[in-house]
Every structure is written in C-alpha cells, then in structure tokens.
mmCIF file of the C-alpha atoms, coordinates in Angstrom:
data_MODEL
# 
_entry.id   MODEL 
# 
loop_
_atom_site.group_PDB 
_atom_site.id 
_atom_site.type_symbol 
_atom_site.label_atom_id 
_atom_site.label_alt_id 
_atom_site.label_comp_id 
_atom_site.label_asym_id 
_atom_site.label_entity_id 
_atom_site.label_seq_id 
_atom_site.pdbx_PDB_ins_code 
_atom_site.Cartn_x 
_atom_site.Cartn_y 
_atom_site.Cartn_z 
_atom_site.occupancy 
_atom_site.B_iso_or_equiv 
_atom_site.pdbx_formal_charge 
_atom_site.auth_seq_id 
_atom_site.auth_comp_id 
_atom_site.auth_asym_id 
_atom_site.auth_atom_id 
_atom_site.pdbx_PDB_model_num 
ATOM 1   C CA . UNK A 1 1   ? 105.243 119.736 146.075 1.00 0.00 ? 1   UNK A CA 1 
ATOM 2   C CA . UNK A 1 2   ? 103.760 116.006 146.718 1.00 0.00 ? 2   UNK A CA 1 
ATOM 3   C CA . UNK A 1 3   ? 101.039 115.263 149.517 1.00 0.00 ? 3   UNK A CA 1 
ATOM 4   C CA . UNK A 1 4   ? 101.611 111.713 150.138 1.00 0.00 ? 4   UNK A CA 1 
ATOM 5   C CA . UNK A 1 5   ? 98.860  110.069 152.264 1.00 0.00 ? 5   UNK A CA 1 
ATOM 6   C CA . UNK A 1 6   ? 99.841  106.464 153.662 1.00 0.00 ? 6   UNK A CA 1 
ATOM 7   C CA . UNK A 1 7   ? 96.504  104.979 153.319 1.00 0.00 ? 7   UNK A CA 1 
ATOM 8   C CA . UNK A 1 8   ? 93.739  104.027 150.304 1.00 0.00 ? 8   UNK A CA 1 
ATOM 9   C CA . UNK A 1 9   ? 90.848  106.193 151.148 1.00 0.00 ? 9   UNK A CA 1 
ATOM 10  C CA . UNK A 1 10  ? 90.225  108.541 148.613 1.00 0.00 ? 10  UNK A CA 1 
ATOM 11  C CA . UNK A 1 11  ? 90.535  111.912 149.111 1.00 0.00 ? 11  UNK A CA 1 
ATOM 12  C CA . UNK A 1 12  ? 88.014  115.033 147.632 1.00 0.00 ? 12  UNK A CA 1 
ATOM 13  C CA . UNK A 1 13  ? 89.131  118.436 146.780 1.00 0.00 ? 13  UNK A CA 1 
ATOM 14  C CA . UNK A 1 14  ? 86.091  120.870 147.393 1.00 0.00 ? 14  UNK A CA 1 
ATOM 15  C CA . UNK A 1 15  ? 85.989  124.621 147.843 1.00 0.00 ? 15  UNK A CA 1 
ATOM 16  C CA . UNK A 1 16  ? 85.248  126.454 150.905 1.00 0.00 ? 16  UNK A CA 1 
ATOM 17  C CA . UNK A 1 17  ? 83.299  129.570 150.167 1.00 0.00 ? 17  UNK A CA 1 
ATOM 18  C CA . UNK A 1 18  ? 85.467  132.745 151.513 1.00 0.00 ? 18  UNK A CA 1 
ATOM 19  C CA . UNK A 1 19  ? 85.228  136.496 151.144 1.00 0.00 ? 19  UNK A CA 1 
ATOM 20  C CA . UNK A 1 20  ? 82.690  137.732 148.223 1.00 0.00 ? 20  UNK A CA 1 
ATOM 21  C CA . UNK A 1 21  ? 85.563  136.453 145.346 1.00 0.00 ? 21  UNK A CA 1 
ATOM 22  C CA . UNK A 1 22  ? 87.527  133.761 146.589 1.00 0.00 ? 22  UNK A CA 1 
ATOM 23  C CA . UNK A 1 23  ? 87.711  130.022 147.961 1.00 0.00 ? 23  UNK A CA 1 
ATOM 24  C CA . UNK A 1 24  ? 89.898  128.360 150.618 1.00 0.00 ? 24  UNK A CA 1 
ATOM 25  C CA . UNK A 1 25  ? 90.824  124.719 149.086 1.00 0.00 ? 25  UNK A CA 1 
ATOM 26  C CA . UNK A 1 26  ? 89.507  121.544 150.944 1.00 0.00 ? 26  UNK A CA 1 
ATOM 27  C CA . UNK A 1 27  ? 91.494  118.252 150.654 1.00 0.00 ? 27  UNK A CA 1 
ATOM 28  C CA . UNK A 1 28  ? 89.773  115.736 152.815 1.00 0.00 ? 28  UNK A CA 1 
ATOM 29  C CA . UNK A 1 29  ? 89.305  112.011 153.035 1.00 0.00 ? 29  UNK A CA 1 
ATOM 30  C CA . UNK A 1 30  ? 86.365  110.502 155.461 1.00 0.00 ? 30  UNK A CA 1 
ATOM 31  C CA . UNK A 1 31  ? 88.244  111.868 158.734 1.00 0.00 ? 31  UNK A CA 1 
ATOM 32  C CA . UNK A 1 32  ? 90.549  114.096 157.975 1.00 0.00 ? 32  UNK A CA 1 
ATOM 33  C CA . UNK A 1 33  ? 91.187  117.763 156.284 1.00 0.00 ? 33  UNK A CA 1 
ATOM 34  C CA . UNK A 1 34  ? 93.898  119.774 154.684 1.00 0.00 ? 34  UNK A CA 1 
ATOM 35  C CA . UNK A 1 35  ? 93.149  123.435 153.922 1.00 0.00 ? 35  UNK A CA 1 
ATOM 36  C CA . UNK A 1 36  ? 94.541  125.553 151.643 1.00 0.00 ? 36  UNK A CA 1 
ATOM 37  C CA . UNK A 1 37  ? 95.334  129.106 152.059 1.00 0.00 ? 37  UNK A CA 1 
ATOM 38  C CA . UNK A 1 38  ? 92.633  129.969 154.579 1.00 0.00 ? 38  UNK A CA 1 
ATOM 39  C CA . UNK A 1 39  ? 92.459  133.653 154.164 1.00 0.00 ? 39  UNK A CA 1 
ATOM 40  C CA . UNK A 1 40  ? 89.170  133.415 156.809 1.00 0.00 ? 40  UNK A CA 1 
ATOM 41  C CA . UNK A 1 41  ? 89.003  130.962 159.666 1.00 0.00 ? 41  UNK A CA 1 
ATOM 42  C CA . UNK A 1 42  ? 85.193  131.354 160.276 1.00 0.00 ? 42  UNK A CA 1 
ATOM 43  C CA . UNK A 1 43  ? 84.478  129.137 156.663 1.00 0.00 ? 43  UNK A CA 1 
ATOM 44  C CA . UNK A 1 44  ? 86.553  126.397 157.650 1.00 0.00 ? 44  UNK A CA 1 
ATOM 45  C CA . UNK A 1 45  ? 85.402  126.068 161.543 1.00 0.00 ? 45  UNK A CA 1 
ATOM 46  C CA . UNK A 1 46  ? 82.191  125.587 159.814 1.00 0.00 ? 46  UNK A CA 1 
ATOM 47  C CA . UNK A 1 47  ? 83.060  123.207 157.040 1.00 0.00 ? 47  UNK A CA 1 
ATOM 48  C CA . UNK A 1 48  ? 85.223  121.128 159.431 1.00 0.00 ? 48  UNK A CA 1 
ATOM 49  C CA . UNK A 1 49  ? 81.870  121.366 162.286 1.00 0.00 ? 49  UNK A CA 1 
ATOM 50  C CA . UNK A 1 50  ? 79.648  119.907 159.277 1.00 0.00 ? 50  UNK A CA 1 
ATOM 51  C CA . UNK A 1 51  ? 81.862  117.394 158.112 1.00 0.00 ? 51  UNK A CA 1 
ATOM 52  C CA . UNK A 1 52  ? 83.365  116.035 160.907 1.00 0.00 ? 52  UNK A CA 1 
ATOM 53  C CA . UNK A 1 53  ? 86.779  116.494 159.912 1.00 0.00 ? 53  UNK A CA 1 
ATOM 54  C CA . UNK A 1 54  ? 89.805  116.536 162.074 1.00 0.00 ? 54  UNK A CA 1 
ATOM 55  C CA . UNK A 1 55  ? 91.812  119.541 160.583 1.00 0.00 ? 55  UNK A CA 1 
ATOM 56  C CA . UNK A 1 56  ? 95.840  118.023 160.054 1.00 0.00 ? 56  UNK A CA 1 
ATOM 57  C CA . UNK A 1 57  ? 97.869  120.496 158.501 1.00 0.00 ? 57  UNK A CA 1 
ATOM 58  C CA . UNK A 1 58  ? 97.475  124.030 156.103 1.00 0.00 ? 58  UNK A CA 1 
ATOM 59  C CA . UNK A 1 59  ? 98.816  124.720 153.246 1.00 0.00 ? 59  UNK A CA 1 
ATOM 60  C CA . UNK A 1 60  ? 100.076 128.315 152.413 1.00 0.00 ? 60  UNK A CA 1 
ATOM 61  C CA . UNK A 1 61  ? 100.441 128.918 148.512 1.00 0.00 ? 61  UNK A CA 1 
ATOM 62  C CA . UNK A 1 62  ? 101.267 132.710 149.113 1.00 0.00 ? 62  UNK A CA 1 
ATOM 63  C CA . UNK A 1 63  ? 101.491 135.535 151.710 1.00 0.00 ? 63  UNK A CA 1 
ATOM 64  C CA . UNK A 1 64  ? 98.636  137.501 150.792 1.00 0.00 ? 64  UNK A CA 1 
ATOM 65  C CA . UNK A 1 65  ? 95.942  138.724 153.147 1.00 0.00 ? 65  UNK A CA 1 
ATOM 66  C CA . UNK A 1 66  ? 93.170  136.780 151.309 1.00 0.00 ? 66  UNK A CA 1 
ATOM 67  C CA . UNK A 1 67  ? 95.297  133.242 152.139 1.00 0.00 ? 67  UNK A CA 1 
ATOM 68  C CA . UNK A 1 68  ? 96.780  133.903 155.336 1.00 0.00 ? 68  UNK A CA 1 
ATOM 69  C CA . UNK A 1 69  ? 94.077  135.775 157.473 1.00 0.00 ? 69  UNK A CA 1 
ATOM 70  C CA . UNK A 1 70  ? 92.809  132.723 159.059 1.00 0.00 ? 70  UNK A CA 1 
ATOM 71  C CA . UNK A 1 71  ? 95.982  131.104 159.914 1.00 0.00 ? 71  UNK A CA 1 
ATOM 72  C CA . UNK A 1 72  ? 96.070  132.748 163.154 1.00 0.00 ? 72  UNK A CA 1 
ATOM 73  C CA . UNK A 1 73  ? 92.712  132.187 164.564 1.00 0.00 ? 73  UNK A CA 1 
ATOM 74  C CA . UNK A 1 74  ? 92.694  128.586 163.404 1.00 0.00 ? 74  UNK A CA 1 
ATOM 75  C CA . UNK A 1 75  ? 96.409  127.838 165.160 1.00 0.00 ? 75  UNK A CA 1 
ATOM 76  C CA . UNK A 1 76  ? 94.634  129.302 168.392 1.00 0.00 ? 76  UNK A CA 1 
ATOM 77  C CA . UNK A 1 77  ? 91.813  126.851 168.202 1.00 0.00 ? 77  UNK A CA 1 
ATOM 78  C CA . UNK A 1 78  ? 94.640  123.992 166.995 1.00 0.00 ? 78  UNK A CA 1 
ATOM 79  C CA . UNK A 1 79  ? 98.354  124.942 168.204 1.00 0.00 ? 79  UNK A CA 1 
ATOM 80  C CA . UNK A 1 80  ? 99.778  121.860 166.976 1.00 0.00 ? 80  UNK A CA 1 
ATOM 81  C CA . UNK A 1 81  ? 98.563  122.164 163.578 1.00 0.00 ? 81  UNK A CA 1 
ATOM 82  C CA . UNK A 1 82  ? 101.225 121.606 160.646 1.00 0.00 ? 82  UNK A CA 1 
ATOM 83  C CA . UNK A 1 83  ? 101.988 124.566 158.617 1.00 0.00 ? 83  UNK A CA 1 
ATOM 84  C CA . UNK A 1 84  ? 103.642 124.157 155.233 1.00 0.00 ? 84  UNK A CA 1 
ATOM 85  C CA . UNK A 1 85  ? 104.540 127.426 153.822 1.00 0.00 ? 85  UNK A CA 1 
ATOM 86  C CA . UNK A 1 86  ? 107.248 128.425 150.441 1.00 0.00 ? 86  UNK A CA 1 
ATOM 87  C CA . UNK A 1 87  ? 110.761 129.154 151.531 1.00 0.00 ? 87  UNK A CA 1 
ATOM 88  C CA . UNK A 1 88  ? 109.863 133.020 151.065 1.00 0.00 ? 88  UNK A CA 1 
ATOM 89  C CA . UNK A 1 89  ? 108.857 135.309 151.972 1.00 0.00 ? 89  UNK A CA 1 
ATOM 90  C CA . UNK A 1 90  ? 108.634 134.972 155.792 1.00 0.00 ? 90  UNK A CA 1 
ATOM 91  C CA . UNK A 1 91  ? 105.761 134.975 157.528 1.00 0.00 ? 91  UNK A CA 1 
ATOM 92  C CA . UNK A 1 92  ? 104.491 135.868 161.067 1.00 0.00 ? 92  UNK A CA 1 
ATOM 93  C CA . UNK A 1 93  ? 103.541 132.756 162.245 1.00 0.00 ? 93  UNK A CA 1 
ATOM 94  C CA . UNK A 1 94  ? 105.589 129.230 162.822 1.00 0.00 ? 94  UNK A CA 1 
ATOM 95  C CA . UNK A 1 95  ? 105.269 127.253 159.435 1.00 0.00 ? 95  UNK A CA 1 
ATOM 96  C CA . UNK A 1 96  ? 107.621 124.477 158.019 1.00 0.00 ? 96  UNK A CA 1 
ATOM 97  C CA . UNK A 1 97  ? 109.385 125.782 154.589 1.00 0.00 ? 97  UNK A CA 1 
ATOM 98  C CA . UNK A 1 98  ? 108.663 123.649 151.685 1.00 0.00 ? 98  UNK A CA 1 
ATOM 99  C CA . UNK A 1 99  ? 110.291 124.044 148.312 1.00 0.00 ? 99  UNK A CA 1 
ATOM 100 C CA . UNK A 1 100 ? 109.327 122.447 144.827 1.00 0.00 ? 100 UNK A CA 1 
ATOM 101 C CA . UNK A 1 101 ? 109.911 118.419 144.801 1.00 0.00 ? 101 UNK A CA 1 
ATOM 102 C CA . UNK A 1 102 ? 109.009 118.348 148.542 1.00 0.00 ? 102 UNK A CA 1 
ATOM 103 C CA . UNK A 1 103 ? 106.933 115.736 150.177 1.00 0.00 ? 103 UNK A CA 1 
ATOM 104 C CA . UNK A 1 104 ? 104.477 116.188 152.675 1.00 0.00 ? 104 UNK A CA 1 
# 
C-alpha cells in the first residue's frame, strides 16, 4: 500500500508509547496525523493534544487486540475518521478495505 500526500511538507514517522511492549506508529506532517494500529486510544489523545495535530485517518496492519483496542474510543471522539483496514479478516467497526498496490 502507497500513502500519497498532495502537498511538499515533509512528513515524520515517530512512535507513540503503548502498553508495557509495544508502539502505535505516528505519521504526521506540521498539521496533520495518521496513526497506525492504535491498540490504546489514551497515547494518541495525548500525542495529538501535544502536538497539535488534526488526526485524518488510521491505519489497521492487523486485527489483534494490541492494534485495534483504540479504534473504538478514538471513532467516538472523531466519527468521520478514515479507516483503512486489509481485505480480511473483518472487523467490528466501519473501515475501508485496502489490498496490496492500493493508494491512499
């Protein structure tokens, strides 16, 4: 899968601290943020608070627990949030599928 992103800024991959073992991916340019796999909403409602980042879209890699426990809480505080999600398996929440070679 491609993100595109239709302008110059540059954009910064960071990690957001979640769990005791695990991160939640940050892809952000001076405005706005992409997470990935947000298995806890509570570490990205504080990373987007002290960045002042308008959250866009989430990526799902997986179904797992540990990358999809957040999605929930964070589509109650944004409802209009983009989900992007593999084909399979299904999960319990509305998502667009995405297969390899997609753009985004």
């Amino acid at each position: 899968m491609i993100i595109e992103h239709s302008s110059n800024l540059i954009a910064k991959i960071e990690p957001i601290r979640a769990f005791q073992d695990n991160y939640i991916w940050a892809i952000s340019n001076e405005q706005q943020l992409v997470v990935v796999d947000p298995g806890d909403a509570k570490p990205v409602f504080d990373f987007i608070q002290v960045n002042q980042l308008s959250l866009r879209a989430i990526l799902i890699t997986h179904k797992h627990p540990d990358h999809v426990g957040g999605v929930k809480e964070l589509l109650n505080h944004y409802p209009d949030i983009q989900i992007f999600a593999p084909a399979s398996p299904s999960l319990d929440f509305p998502y667009q599928k995405v297969v390899e070679g997609d753009k985004i």
